[in-house]
VOLUM-490076 format. One line per 2 residues: number of its first residue (from 1); for each residue x, y, z of N, C-alpha, C. Coordinates in steps of 0.05 Angstrom, whole numbers, plus 5000, padded with zeros to 4 digits. Last residue first. Layout:
N
NUM> X:Y:Z:X:Y:Z:X:Y:Z  ...
***
This chain:
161
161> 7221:7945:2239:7246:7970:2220:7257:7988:2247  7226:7899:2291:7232:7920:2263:7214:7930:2253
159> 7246:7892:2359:7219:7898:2339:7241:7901:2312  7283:7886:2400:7260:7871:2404:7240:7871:2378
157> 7341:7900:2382:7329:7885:2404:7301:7875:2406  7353:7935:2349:7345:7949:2370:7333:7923:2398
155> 7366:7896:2303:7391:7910:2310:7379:7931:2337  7341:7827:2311:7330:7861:2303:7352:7869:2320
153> 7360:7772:2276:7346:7785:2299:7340:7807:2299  7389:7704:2264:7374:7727:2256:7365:7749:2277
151> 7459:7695:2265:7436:7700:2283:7419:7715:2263  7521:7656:2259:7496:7682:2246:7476:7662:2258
149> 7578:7649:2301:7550:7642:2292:7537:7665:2282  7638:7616:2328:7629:7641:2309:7594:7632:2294
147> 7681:7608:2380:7652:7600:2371:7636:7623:2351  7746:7608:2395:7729:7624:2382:7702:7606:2373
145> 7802:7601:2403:7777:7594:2421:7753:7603:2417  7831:7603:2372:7827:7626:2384:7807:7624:2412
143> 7842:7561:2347:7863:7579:2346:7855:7600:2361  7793:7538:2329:7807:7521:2356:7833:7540:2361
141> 7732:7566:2315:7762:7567:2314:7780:7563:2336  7676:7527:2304:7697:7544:2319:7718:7542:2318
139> 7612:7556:2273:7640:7546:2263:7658:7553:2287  7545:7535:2272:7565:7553:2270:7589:7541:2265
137> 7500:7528:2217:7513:7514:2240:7542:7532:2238  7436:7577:2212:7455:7555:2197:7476:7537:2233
135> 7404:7596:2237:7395:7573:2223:7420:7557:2222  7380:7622:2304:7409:7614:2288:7398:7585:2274
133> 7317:7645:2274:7344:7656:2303:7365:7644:2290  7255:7650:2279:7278:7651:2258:7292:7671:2268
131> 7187:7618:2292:7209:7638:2293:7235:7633:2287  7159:7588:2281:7146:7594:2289:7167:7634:2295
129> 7171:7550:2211:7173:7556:2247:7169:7574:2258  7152:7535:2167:7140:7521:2188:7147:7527:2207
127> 7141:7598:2111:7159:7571:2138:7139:7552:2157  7131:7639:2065:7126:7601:2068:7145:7590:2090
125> 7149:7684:2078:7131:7677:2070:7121:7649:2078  7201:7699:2109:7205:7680:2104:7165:7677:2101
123> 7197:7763:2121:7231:7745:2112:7209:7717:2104  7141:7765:2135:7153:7782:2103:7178:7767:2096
121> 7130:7732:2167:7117:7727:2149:7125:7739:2131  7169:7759:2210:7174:7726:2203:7160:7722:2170
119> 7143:7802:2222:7166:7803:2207:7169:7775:2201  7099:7785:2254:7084:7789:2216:7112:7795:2207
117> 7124:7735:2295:7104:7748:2281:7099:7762:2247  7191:7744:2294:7176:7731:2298:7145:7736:2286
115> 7270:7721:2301:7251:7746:2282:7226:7714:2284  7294:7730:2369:7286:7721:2341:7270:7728:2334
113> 7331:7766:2408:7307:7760:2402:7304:7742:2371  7392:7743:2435:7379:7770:2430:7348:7755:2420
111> 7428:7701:2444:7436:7730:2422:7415:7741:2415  7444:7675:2509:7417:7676:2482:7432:7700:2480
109> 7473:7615:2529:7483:7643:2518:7461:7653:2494  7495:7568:2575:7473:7576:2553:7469:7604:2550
107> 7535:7506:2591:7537:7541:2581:7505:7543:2572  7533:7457:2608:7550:7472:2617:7546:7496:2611
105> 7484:7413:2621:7497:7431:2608:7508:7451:2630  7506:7339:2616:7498:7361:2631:7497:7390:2616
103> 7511:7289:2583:7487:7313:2582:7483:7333:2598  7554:7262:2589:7532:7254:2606:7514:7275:2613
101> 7590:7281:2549:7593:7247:2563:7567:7242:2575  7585:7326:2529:7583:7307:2512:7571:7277:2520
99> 7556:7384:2558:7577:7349:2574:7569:7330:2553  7543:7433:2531:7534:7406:2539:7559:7397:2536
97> 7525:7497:2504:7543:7483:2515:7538:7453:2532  7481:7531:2471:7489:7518:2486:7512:7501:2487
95> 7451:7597:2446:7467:7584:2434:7476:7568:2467  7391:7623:2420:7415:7608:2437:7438:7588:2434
93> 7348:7633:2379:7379:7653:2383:7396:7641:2415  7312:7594:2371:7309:7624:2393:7329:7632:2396
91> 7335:7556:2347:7313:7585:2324:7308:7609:2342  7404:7549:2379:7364:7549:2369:7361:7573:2348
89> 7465:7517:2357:7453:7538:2370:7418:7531:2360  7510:7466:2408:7486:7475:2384:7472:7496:2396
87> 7553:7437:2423:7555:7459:2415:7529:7452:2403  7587:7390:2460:7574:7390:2444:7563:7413:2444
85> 7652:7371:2495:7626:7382:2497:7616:7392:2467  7685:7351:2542:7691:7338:2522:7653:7356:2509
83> 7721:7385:2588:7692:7361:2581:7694:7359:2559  7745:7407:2649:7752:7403:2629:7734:7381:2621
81> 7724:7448:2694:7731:7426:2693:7742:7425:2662  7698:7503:2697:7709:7499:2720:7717:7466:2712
79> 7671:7514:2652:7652:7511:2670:7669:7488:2691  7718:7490:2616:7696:7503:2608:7689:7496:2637
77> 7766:7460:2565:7764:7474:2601:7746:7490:2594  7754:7410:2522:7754:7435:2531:7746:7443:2559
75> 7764:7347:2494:7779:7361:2523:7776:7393:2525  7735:7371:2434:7737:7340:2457:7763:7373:2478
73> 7670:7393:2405:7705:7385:2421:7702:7379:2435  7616:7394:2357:7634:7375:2386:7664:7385:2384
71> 7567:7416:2330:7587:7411:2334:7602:7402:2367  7506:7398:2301:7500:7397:2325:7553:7396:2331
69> 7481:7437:2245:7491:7409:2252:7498:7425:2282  7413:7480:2249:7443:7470:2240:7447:7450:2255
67> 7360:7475:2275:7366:7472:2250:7396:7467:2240  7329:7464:2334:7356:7460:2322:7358:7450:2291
65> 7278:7504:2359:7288:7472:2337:7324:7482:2344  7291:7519:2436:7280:7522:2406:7281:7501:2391
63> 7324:7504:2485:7302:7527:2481:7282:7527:2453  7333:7444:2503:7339:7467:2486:7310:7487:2488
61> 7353:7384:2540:7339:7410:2529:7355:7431:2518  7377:7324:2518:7388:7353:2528:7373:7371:2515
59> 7381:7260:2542:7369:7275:2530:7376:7308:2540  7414:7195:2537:7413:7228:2549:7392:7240:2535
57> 7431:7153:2494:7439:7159:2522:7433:7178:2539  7408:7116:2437:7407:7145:2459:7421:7140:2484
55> 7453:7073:2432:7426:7072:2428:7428:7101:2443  7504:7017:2420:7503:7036:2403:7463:7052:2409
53> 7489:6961:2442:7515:6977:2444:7513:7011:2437  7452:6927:2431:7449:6938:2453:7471:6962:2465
51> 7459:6888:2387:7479:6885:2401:7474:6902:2425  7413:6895:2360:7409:6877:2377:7434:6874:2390
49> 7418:6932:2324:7405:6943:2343:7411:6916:2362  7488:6945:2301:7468:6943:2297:7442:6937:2322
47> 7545:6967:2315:7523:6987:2310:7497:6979:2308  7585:6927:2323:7576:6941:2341:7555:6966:2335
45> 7585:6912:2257:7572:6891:2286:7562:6909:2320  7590:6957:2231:7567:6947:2227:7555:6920:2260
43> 7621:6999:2273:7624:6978:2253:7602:6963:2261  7663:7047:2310:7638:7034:2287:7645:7014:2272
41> 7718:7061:2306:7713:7047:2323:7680:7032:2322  7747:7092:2277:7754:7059:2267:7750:7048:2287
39> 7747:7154:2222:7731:7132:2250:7745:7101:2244  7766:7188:2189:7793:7169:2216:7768:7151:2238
37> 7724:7201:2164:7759:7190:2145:7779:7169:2174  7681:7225:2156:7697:7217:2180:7717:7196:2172
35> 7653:7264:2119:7664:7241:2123:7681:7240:2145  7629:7305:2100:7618:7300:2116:7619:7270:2126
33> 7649:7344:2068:7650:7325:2056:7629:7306:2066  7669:7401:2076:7629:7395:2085:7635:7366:2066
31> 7720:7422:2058:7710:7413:2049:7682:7400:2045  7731:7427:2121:7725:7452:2100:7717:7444:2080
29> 7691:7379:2155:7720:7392:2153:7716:7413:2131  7645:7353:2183:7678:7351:2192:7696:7360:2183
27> 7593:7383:2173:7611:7373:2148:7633:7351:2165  7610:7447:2198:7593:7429:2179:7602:7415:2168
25> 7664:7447:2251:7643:7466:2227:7628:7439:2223  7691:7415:2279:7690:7449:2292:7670:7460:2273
23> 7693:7362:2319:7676:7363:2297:7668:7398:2293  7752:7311:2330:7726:7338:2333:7706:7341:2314
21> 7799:7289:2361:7779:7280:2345:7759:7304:2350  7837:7283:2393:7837:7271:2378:7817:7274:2347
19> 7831:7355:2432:7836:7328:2436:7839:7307:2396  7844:7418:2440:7826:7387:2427:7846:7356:2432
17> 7860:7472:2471:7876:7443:2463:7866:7413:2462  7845:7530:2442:7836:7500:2450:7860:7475:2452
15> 7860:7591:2458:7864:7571:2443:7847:7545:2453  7834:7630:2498:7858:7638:2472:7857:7621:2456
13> 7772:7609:2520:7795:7624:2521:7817:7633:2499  7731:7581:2504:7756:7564:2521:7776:7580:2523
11> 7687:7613:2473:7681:7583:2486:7700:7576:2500  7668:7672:2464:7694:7652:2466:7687:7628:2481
9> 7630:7682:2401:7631:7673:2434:7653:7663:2432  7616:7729:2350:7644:7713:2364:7638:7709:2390
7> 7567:7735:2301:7581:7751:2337:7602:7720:2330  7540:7771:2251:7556:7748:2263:7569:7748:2290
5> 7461:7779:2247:7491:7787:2256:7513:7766:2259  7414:7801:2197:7434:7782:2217:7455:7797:2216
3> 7354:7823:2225:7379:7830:2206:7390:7808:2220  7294:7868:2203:7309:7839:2220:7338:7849:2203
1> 7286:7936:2203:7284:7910:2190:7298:7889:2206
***
């Protein structure tokens, strides 16, 4: 049968030493309030469209959708420098690493197969995707350096039961 798993990627080693401002779960904080209590650099003048300030900057492939929130730390040593980098995992069970500042990516780490074909149709009867890998949004522990994510997938790797 499909199954999820939780795995632990280490993203920075023992610990993190973040910077000001992050974003390690859903939400911004245990609470999923999903408030940013300390922003005080937005504001309706520098946000609106004709100031030219505030607009895409980058674009960063992915393997799959991105259904969970998309998390960020600031100053992590990763891929031989230190970056400030954005975290999201796919419906194709990958999970990426990205240069917050200027879209490069730094990491890309697939957990195995996602649940696809007629197993897709028994877990999830009614979907629109094509396949079902990491829904939710993961969580990282800045105490350990820890990137923690559920995956859907098959415990042999490619098929179920």
């Amino acid at each position: 049968m499909p199954a999820i798993a939780l795995l632990g990627l280490a993203v920075a080693g023992p610990a993190l030493a973040l910077g000001p401002f992050n974003v390690l779960e859903r939400g911004y904080n245990k609470f999923r309030t999903g408030a940013n209590t300390s922003e005080n650099i937005l504001s309706p003048a520098n946000v609106k469209s004709g100031s030219n300030r505030f607009h895409k900057q980058f674009v960063m492939k992915v393997d799959g959708k991105i259904e969970g929130s998309p998390l960020y730390a600031s100053a992590v040593p990763i891929a031989g420098g230190t970056h400030n980098v954005v975290y999201v995992g796919t419906m194709h069970n990958t999970v990426y690493a990205f240069d917050a500042d200027n879209g490069t990516q730094l990491l890309a780490r697939s957990l195995g197969t996602p649940i696809t074909g007629f197993d897709l149709g028994v877990l999830k009867p009614v979907t629109i995707h094509s396949e079902f890998g990491i829904v939710s949004t993961p969580v990282i522990d800045p105490a350990t350096g820890t990137l923690y994510v559920v995956r859907w997938g098959y415990e042999n790797g490619i098929s179920g039961p």
